[in-house]
C-alpha positions in Angstrom: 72.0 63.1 39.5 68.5 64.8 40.2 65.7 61.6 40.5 63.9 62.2 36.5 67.3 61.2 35.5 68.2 58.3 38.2 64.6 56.9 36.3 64.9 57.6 32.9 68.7 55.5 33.1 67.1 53.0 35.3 64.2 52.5 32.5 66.9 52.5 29.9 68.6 50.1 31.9 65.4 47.5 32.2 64.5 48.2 28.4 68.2 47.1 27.2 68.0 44.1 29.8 64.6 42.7 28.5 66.1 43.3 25.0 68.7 41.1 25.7 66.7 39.1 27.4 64.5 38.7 24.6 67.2 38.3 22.2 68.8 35.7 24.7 65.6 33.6 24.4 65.2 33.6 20.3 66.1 30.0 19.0 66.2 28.4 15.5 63.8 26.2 14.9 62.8 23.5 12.3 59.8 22.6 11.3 58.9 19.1 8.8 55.7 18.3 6.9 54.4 16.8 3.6 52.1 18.1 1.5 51.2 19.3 -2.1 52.5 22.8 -3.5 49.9 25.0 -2.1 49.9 23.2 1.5 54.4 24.2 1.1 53.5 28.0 0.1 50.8 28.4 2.7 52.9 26.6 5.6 56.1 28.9 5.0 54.1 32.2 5.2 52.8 30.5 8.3 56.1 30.1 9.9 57.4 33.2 8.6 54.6 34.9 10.0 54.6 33.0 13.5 58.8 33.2 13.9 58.0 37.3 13.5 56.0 37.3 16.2 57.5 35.6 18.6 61.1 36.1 18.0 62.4 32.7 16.1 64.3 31.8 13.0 62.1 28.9 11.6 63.0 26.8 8.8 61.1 24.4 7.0 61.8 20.7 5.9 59.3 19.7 3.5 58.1 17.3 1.4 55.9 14.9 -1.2 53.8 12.5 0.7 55.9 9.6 -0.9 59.0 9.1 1.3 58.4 11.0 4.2 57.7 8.1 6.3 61.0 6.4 5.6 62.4 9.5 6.1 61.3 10.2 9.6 61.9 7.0 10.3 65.8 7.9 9.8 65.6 11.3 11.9 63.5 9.5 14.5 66.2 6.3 14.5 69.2 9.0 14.7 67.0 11.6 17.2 67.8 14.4 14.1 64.2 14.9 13.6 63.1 19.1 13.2 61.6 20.4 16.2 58.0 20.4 15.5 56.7 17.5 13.3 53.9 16.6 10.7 53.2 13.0 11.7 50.6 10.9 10.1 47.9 9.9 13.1 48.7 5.9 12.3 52.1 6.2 12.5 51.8 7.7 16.2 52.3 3.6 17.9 55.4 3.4 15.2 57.5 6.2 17.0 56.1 6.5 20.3 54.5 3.2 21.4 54.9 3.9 25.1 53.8 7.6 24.9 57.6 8.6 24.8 58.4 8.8 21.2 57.9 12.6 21.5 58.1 15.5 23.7 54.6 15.3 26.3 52.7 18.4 25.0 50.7 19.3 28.4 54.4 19.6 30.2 55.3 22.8 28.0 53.7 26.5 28.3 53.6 27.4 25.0 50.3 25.5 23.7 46.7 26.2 24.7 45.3 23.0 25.0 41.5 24.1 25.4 41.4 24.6 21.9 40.9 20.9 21.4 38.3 19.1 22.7 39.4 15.6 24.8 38.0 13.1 22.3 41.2 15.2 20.2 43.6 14.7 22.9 42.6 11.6 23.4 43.1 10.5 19.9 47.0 11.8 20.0 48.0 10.5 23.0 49.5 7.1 23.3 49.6 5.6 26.6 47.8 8.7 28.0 50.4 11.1 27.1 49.8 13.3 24.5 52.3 12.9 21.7 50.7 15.2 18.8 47.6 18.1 18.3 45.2 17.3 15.4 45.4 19.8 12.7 41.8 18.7 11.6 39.7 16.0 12.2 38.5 13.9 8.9 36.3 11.2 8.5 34.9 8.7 5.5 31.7 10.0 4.3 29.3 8.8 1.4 29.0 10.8 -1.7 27.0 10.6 -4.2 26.2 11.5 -8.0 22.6 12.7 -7.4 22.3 13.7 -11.2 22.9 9.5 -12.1 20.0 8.8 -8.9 17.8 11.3 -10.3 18.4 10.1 -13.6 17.2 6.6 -12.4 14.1 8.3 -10.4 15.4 6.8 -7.2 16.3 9.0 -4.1 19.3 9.4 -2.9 19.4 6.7 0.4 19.5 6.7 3.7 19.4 3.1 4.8 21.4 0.1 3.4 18.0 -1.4 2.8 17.4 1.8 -0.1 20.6 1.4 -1.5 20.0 -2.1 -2.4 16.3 -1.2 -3.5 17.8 1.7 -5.3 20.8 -0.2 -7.2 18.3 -2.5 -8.4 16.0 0.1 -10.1 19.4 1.8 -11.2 20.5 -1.0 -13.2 17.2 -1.5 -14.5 16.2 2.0 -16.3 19.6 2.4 -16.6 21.7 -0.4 -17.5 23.7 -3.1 -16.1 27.0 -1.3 -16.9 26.2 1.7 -13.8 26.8 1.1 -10.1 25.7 2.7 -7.4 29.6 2.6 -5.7 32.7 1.7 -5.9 35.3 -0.3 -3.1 38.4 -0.9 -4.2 41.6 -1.9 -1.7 41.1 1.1 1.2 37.7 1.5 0.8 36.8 -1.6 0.6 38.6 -2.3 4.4 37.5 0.9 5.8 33.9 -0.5 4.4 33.8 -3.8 5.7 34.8 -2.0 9.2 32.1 0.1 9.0 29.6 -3.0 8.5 31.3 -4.6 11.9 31.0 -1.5 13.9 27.4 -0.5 13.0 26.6 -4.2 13.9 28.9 -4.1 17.0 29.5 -0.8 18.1 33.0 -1.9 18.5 36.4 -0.1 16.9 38.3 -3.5 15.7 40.9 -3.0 18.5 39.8 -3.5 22.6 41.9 -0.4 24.1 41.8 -2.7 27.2 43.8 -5.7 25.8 45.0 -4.1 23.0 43.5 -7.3 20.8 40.7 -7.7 18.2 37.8 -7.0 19.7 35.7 -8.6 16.9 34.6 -12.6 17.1 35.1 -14.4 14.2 31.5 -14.6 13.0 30.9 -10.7 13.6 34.1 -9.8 11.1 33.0 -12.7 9.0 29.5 -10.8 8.6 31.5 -7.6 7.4 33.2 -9.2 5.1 29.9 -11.1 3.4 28.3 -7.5 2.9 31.2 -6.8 0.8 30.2 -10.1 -1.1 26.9 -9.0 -1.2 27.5 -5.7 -2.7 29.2 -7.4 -5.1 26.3 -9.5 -5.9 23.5 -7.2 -6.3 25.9 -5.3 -8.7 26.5 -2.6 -6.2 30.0 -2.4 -6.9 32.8 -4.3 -9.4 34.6 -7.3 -8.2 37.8 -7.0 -6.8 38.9 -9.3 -9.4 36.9 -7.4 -12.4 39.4 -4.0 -11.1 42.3 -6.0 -11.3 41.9 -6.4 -14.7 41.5 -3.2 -15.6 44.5 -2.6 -13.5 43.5 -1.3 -10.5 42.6 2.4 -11.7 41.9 5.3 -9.4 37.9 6.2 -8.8 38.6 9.6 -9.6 40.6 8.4 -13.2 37.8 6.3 -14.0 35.7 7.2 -17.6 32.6 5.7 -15.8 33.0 7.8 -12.5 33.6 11.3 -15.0 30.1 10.2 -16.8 27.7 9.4 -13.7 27.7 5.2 -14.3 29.3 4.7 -11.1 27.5 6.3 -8.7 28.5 6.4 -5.1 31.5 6.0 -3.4 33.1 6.1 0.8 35.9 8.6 1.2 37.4 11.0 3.1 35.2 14.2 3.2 38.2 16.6 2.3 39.0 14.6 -0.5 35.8 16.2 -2.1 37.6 18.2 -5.1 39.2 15.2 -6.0 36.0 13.2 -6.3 33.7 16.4 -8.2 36.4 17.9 -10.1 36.5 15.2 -13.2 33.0 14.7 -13.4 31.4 15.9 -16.7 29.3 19.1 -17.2 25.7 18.2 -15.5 26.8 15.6 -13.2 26.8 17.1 -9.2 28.7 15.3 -6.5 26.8 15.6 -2.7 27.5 14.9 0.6 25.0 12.1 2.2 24.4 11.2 5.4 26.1 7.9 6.9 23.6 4.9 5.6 22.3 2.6 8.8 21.9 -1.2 7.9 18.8 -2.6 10.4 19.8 -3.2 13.9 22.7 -1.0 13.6 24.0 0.2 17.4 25.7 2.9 15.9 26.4 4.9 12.7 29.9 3.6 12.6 31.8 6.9 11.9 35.6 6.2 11.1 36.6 9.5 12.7 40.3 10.5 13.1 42.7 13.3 13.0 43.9 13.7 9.8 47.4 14.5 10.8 49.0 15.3 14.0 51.9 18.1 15.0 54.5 16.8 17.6 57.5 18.2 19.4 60.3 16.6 19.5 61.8 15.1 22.5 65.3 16.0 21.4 64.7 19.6 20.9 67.1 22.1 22.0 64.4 24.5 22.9 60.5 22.6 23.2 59.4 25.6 24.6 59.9 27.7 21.5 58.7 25.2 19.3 55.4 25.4 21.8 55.3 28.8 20.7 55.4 28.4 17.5 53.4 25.4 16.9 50.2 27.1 18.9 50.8 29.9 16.8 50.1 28.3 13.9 47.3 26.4 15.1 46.0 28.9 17.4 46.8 31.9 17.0 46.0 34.9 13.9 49.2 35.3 12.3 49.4 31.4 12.0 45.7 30.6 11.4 45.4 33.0 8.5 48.5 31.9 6.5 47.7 28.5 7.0 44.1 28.4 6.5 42.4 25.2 5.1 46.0 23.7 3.6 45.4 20.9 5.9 42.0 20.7 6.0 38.9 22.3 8.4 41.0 22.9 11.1 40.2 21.0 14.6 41.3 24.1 16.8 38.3 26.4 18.3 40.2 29.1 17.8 41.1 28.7 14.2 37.7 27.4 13.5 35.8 30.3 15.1 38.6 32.4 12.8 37.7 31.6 9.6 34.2 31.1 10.0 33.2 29.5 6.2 36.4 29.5 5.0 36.5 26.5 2.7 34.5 24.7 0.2 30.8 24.5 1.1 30.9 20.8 -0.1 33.5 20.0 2.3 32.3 21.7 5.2 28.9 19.6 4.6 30.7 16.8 4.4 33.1 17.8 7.7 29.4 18.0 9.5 28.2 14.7 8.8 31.2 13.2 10.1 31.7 15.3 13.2 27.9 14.9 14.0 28.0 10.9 13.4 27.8 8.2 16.0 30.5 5.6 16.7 33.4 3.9 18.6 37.1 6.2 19.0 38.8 4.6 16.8 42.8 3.3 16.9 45.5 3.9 14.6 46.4 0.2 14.5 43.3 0.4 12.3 45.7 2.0 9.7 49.2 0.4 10.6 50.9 -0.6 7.5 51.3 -4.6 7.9 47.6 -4.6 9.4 46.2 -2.8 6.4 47.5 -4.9 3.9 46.9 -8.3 5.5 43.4 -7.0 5.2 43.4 -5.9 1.7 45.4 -8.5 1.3 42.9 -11.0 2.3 39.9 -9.3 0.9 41.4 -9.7 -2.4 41.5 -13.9 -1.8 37.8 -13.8 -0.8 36.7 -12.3 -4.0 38.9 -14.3 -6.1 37.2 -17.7 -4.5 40.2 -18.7 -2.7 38.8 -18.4 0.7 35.4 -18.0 2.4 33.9 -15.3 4.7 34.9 -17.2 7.5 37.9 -18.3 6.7 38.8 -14.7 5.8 37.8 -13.4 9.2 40.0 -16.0 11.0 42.9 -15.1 8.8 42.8 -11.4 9.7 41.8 -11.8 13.5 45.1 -13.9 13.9 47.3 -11.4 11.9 46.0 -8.6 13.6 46.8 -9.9 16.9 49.9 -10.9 16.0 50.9 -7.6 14.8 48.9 -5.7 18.0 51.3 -8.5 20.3 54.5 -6.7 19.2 53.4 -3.5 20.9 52.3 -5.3 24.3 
């Protein structure tokens, strides 16, 4: 055998090893999430897309929002949960309290971690071990209806102080039946947190002993600028929306026709918010509003969902593959594009440039410019939430006081933060 042909069968011989090789290495893969239909359709190209490229079958479990928590739940309970994960961010001290719920993302190869800055990797890792990536970051922003404030001849505010001036001249060349917000259930928690932390510049949890980091007569002052938008005819009562049954903002006659004029919510829930208003009205983006001797703007900054790995995976280093590939890489970050919001990866953010709604991006820039505290997922665990909605609800029915109120959820909270010491 002359040497051309001792190569040419010892490069055949190396091609149909690393074939095998390569073939040796493909795994099957499955990948859970919720979403809506156009999140399903974008997230299956996605995987088809990313499984092509690097040599994997990947199938996809997936979902409505409702029951996918009880659901993982199960998998999690039986360890028969898909290889990569959609988790919610709050639900990250449910499965992995101790940082161990999941598979440690910086021990596999697969992912390119500098994508994410370390305020994101901070934010999913418990116990300092990172247990999810942030698809995108979100954030509660204030919009709105500029037709209803122009309407009025008031500007659209920038300080607590002009909101209250500018409800008052609203009502007056207006009528007593518009408001210049709304704060039902959620928003009205996530509002009364935002009055503690721009007083404060504290998150409502002390990462260092893991308790309420809020006296008594700090949460109590939250809670009586609730009251007081209440008062001044800001908002509606608690109890007034409980007669009318507790109806979505967006549902809302009034909202559609400008007469209630402002509300705090999550800047990628735009759409949802400017899509039922009628013809005329305009829906915008405004900058966080400052009440006076505010130490901070008070941003309630998160990721809006987190992708995790699952510890029990047969092959974590193919699911690495695959989860930076849709996250980071072209194949991925085009099929997926803004299904789950303006992503939080540089690379995927550098990718598609304006991709997205321009009211949404506006509103994604006030939050990601805005000062305040990191703040915890306990903020959103289930019994914590509703012990404060829970209790907000008694204060504005007359059944309990400001301070009374703060006392109530201070203990609760703590008692719920003590089952995770």
């Amino acid at each position: 055998m002359n040497a051309l042909k001792i190569i040419t069968t010892l490069a055949g011989t190396a091609l149909s090893a690393l074939v095998l090789s390569s073939t040796a290495q493909a795994a099957e893969i499955r990948m859970s999430w919720w979403g809506g239909e156009s999140r399903h359709v974008a997230t299956q190209k996605a995987i088809a897309a990313c499984g092509a490229k690097h040599g994997h079958t990947v199938k996809g479990e997936f979902t409505g929002f409702d029951g996918y928590l009880e659901k993982l739940t199960t998998q999690m309970a039986g360890r028969t949960e898909a290889d990569i994960v959609q988790v919610n961010w709050p639900w990250l001290p449910l499965f992995s309290r101790d940082g161990t719920g999941f598979a440690d993302l910086r021990t596999l190869k697969g992912v390119d971690l500098s994508n994410w800055t370390d305020a994101d990797l901070t934010a999913g890792s418990m116990n300092g071990v990172l247990q999810g990536l942030p698809a995108s970051t979100t954030g509660r922003v204030f919009f709105f209806n500029t037709t209803t404030f122009d309407k009025a001849g008031v500007p659209i505010p920038t300080t607590w102080e002009e909101f209250f001036a500018a409800t008052k001249t609203t009502k007056e060349k207006l009528g007593k039946d518009y408001y210049t917000f709304n704060a039902v259930k959620e928003t009205a928690h996530l509002l009364t947190i935002l009055a503690v932390v721009q007083k404060t510049g504290k998150d409502m949890v002390n990462p260092q002993t893991k308790r309420v980091a809020w006296t008594p007569d700090e949460l109590a002052e939250g809670i009586s600028f609730l009251g007081k938008l209440v008062e001044t005819g800001a908002i509606r009562s608690q109890k007034e929306e409980a007669g009318d049954g507790n109806v979505n903002l967006f549902e809302k006659p009034a909202w559609a026709e400008g007469k209630i004029a402002g509300s705090y919510e999550w800047d990628s829930t735009y759409s949802k918010y400017a899509d039922p208003l009628k013809d005329g009205q305009v829906l915008k983006p405004a900058a966080m509003l400052k009440m006076a001797g505010a130490v901070t703007e008070g941003v309630y900054r998160k990721p809006s969902m987190v992708f995790s790995v699952s510890k029990n995976s047969k092959d974590p280093e193919a699911a690495a593959q695959i989860l930076n590939c849709l996250l980071n890489e072209p194949e991925g970050v085009d099929a997926l594009g803004t299904s789950r919001g303006l992503p939080a990866s540089k690379a995927a953010a550098a990718r598609l440039g304006q991709e997205g709604e321009p009211e949404v991006r506006a509103a994604n820039a006030i939050v990601m410019a805005a000062s305040g505290p990191v703040v915890s997922p306990f903020n959103e665990h289930p019994e914590i939430r509703s012990a404060f909605i829970d209790t907000l609800e008694e204060y504005a029915y007359g059944q309990i006081g400001a301070a009374g109120a703060a006392e109530q959820i201070i203990d609760t909270v703590n008692d719920v933060l003590a089952e995770f010491d």
